[in-house]
N, C-alpha and C positions, 0 to 999 in steps of 0.2 A: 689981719687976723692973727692975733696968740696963736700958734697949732699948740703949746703945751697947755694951754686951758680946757680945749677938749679931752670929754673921757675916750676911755680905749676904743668903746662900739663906735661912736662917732670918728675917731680918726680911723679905724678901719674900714667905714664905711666910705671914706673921702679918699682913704688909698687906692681902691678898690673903682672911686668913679673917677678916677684919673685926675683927681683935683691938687692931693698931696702925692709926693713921689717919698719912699720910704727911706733916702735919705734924708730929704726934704726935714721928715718929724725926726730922724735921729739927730743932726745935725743943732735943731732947735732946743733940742733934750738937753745934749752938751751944752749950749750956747747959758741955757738957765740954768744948768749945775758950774758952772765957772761963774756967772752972776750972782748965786746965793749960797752954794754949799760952806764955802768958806767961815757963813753965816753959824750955821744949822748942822754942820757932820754928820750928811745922812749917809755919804759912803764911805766907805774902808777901802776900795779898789774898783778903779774905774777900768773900761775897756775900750776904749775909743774907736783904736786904731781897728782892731773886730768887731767889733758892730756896728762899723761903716762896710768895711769888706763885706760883713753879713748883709746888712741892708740891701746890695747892690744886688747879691745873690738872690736872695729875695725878693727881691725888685721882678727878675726875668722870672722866676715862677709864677709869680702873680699874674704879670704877663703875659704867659703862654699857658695858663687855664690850671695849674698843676696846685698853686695854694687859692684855694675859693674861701677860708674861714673867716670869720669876723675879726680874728685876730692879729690876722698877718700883715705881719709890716711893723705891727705895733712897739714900740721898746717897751721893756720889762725890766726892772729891778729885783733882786734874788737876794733874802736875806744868807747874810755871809754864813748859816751851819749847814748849808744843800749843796754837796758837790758839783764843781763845775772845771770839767774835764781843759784840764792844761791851764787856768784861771785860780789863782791864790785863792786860799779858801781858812779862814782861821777862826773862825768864832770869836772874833772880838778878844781871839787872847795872845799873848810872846807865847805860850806853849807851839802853837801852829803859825807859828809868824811868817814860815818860807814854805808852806804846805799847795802843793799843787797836786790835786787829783789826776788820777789816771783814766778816771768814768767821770759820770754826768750823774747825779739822783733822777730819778724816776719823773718825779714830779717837771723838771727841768725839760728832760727829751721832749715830754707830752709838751709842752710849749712849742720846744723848739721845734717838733711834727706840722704847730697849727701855726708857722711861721714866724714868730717870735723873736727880736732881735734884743738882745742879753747887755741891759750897758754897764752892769756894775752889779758889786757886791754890797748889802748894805751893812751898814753898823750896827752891833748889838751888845747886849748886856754876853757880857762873858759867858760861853756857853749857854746861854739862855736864860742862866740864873740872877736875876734882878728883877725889877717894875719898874724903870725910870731910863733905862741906857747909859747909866752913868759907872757901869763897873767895866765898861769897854775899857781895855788895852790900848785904845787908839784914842780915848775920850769923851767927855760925853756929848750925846747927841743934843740938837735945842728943836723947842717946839717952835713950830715956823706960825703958830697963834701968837705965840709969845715969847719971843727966845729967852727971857728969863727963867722959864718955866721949863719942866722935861717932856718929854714926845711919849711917857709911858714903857715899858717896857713888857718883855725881852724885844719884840721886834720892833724897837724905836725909830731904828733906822728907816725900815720900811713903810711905817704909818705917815714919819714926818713927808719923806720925799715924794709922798703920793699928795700929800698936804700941802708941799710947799710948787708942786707942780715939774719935781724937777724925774720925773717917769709918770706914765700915765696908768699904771697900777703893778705892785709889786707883789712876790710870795712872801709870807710870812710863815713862822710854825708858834704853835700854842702847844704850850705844855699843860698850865695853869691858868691861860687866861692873856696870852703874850700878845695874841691875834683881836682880841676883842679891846683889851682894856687900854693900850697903846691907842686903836680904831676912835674910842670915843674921846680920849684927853688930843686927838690933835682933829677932829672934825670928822673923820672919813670912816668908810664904811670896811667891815673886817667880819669874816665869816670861818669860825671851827669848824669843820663838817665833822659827821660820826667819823669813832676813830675805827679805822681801816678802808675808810673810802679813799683817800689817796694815800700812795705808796710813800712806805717809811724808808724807801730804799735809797741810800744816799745821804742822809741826813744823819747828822752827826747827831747821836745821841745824847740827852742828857736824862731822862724817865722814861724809857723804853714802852710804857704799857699806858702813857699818856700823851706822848709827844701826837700831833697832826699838824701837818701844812695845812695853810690857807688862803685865799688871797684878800688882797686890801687893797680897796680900790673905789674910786671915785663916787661911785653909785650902784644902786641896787643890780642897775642890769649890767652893768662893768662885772660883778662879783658872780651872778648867776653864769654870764658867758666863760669867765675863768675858771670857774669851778667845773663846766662842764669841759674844757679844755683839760684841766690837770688830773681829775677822778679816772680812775680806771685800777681795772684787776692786777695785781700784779704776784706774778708766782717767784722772785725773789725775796719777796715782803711775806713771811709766814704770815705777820696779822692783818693782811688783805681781805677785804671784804669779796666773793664776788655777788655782784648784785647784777640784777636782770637789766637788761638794755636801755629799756626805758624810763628808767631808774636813772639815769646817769643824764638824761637830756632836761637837766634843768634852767633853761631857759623858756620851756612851755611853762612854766609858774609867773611869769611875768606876767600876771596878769590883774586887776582891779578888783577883788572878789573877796571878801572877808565876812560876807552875810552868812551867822550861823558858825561863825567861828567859836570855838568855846577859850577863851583866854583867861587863865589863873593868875593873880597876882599875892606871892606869897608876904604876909604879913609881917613876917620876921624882916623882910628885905627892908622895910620901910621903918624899922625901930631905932635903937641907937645908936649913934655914930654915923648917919646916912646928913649930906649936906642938905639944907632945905632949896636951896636953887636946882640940886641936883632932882630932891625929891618930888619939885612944882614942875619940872620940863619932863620926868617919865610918866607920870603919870598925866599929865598934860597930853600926853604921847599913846596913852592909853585910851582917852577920852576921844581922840581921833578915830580911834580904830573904833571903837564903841559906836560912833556916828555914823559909820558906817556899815554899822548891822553886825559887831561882832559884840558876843557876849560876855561881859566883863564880870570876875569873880574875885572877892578875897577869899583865899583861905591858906589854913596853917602849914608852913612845909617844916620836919622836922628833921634833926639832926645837924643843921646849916652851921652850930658852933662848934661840932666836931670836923667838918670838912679842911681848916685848916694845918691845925695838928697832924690830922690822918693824910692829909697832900704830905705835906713838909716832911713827915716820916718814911711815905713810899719812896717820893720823888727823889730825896736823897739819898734812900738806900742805893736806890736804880743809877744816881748818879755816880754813888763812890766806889761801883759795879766797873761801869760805862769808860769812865776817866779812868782805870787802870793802866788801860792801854797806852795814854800818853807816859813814854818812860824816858822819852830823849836815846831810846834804842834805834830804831828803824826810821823816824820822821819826826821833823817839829822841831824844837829847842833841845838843847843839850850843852848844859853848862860846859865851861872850859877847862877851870878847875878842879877835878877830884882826884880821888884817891878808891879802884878799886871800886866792883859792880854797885854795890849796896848802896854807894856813899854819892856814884853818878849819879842815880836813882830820887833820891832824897835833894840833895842838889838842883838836880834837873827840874824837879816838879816844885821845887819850891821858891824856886827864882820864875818858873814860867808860870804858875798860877797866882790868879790873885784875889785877894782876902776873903770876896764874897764865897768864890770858887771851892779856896780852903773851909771855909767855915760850913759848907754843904758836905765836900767829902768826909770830915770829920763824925760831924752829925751822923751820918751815911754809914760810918765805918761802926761809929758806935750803936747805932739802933739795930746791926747785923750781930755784933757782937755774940760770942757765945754769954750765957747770962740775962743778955736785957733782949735779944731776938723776940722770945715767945711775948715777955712785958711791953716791948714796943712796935715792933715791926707786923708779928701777926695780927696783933688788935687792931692797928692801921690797916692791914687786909679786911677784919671782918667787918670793922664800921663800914671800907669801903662798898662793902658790900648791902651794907645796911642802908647807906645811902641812895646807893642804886635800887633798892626795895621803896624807899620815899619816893624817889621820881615815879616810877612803876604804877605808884598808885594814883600819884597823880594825873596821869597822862590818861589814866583807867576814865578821868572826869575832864579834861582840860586838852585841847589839840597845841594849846602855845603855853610859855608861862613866860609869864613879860615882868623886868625888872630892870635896876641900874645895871651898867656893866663897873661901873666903881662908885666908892661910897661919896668921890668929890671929885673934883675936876681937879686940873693937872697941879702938882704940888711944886715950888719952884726948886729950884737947882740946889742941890746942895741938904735941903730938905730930910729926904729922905733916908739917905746915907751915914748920918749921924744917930739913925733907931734905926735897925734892920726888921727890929718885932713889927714896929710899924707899918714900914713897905708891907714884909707881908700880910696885912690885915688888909691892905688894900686889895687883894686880890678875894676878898670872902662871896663877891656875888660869881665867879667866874671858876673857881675852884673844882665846886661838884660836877660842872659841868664837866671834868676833863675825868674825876674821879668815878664818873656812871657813863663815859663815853659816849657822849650826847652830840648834837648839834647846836649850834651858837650864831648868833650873828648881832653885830652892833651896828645901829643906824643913828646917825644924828638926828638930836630932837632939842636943840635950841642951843642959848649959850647963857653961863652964871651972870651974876650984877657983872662982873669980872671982864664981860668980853668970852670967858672961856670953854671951850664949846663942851658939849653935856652929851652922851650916849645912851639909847633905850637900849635896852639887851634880849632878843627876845630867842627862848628855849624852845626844843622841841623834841620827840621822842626820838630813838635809834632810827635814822634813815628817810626821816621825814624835812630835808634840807626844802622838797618844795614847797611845806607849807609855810614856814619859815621865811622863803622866799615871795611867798606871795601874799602874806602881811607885812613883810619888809617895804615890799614895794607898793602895797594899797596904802598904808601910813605917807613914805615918801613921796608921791603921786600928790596927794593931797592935800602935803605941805607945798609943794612947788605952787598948786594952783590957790593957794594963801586960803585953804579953807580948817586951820589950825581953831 
């Protein structure tokens, strides 16, 4: 038996009946990242030598009745901007090249509470900003479909190694769509939750009032159990949600049941620029869920051509905010050569960030600007808010709204990086969602002429992860038993 071919519920269930021993599956983890990463660069910093020592620890709790959760044992991959206490932590860039946290993020501890053994950091787009993992500091990441091709981004890293099998499901964060649209160009499944259901505490900022963890992982129930492991209240996080108790146990959505479902499909999604393999496998994916008793709509959503602009102008005001902080004063990089505070300053940041990085804060610094503030930056606040008025009304008719989570499947290496306008256009189905603070989840629903796998994207209102989840998993359910 693979043990890395099992998802997380399954090898925790096997830890648990004395089948696997949790070195056992760590051991195996490593064995397949020394076989393939070399491939594929899905990490930036591996931990071996602790998360064996962990494991062992782990191991006698299990043992003596003290970790009972589906998850324990399990290894876990952590995308590289969520602190991890005594463990390098750089976002994919030389600014934080020798950065070791003093704390854990939020999101992290809640793992490591439900036994969780930590093997590594993964690779990403530079602070979070890219679609593809190719403005990483360390390199780019390959999709383990096709390593010609990219893994999606910002959390490329994460999507691929869940893909390529080398952990058996990882955190990610979605800023704009980093957690879903990565999810569908490399196969696996990736869930936004509303923002302030898990703690922003820890996580390196790059859009403060968009950023969410999430996790990526193998299958529907793999994502419902992590999500219920990592959600929770948290009063260092001002934009903490707290939600009632039973709110948070979303693994009771696992269930088969979509009769009466009202599901929107907005028409603009499906207009120009959308791949036709991409647009025959989600709606294909739509016609499933219809089969079984959910009620399938088109209708118009509006505002969806402003959503990009009005991203790209908040996010990077938030970002050239955020990034202040790195100064090569206190942590990180700090050039060798200057002359005098100003000059370190300027230096510093401009030898440790890179192009895509610059070209956000720039943007960021000018949309703040006195002069163009009210002309660009507020109007980005009011559409946002206009947008969030569009969903509103739709949710008023529609329990789901189901769409691509990108407009093609994975674009190959090198691609991208040469239009930046581009990349960004890629992110247009995933955008609003981060801009009206929604929930998100992408589930594979076939693959292009290409081989290359294709994701449905399916929405839901503020806080409703388990309806979400439980059309995620009526669709997946019903693909397994080949009733497509």
């Amino acid at each position: 038996m693979d043990i890395t071919k099992l998802t997380a519920v399954e090898l925790g269930k096997k830890i648990k009946d004395r089948e696997i021993s949790v070195r056992e599956a760590v051991e195996a983890v490593f064995d397949r990242i020394k076989a393939a990463d070399g491939e594929y660069n899905c990490y930036v910093t591996l931990c071996e030598e602790q998360a064996l020592k962990q494991a062992d620890e782990i191991q006698k709790k299990i043992d003596d009745g003290t970790l009972t959760g589906p998850l324990a044992g399990v290894p876990v991959a952590i995308k590289d901007n969520m602190c991890t206490e005594g463990v390098l932590t750089t976002c994919s860039s030389k600014i934080l090249y020798n950065f070791k946290p003093t704390f854990s993020s939020e999101a992290v501890l809640n793992l490591e509470k439900a036994g969780a053994v930590i093997i590594g950091k993964t690779n990403m787009d530079e602070f979070a900003m890219g679609s593809t993992t190719e403005t990483s500091y360390f390199g780019a990441t390959k999709n383990p479909r096709n390593p010609e091709h990219v893994p999606g981004g910002s959390s490329g890293g994460s999507a691929a190694a869940v893909a390529a099998d080398e952990c058996f499901y990882a955190l990610g964060s979605d800023t704009g769509g980093s957690i879903r649209q990565p999810s569908s160009y490399c196969g696996v499944v990736g869930m936004k939750p509303t923002y302030g259901t898990v703690s922003r505490y820890g996580l390196i900022a790059y859009g403060s009032s968009l950023d969410q963890i999430g996790p990526i992982t193998k299958d529907v129930t793999d994502c419902a159990t992590v999500l219920e492991a990592i959600a929770s209240y948290d009063p260092k996080d001002s934009t903490s949600v707290k939600r009632e108790q039973d709110e948070y146990r979303f693994t009771e959505a696992l269930v088969e049941d979509v009769k009466g479902l009202k599901i929107g499909i907005p028409r603009t999604y499906f207009g120009e620029g959308i791949d036709e393999d991409v647009k025959e496998k989600v709606l294909a994916a739509a016609k499933v869920l219809e089969s079984k008793g959910a009620i399938i709509e088109e209708f118009d959503l509006g505002l969806v051509d402003y959503a990009i602009p009005a991203y790209y102008i908040i996010a990077s005001a938030e970002a050239s905010s955020n990034l202040a902080r790195f100064d090569g004063v206190k942590y990180g990089y700090r050039t060798e050569d200057y002359e005098g505070l100003h000059n370190m300053y300027k230096k510093s940041r401009s030898e440790g960030f890179g192009a895509e990085v610059k070209r956000r804060i720039m943007l960021g610094s000018f949309v703040l600007s006195s002069g163009y503030y009210d002309a660009y930056y507020i109007k980005a606040l009011k559409t946002k808010a206009l947008i969030k008025e569009e969903f509103n009304k739709a949710f008023a008719k529609y329990d789901v709204i189901l769409g691509p989570a990108a407009p093609t499947t994975a674009p190959k290496l090198g691609e991208s990086l040469s239009d930046p306008i581009k990349m960004y256009l890629g992110d247009i189905y995933t955008i609003s969602v981060n801009l009206a603070g929604l929930p998100g989840i992408c589930v594979p629903c076939g693959n292009d002429r290409n081989g290359l796998p294709v994701g449905v994207q399916l929405i839901g209102d503020c806080f409703s992860e388990k309806t979400l989840i439980r059309a995620a998993y009526t669709y997946e359910q019903s693909v397994k038993r080949g009733e497509e």
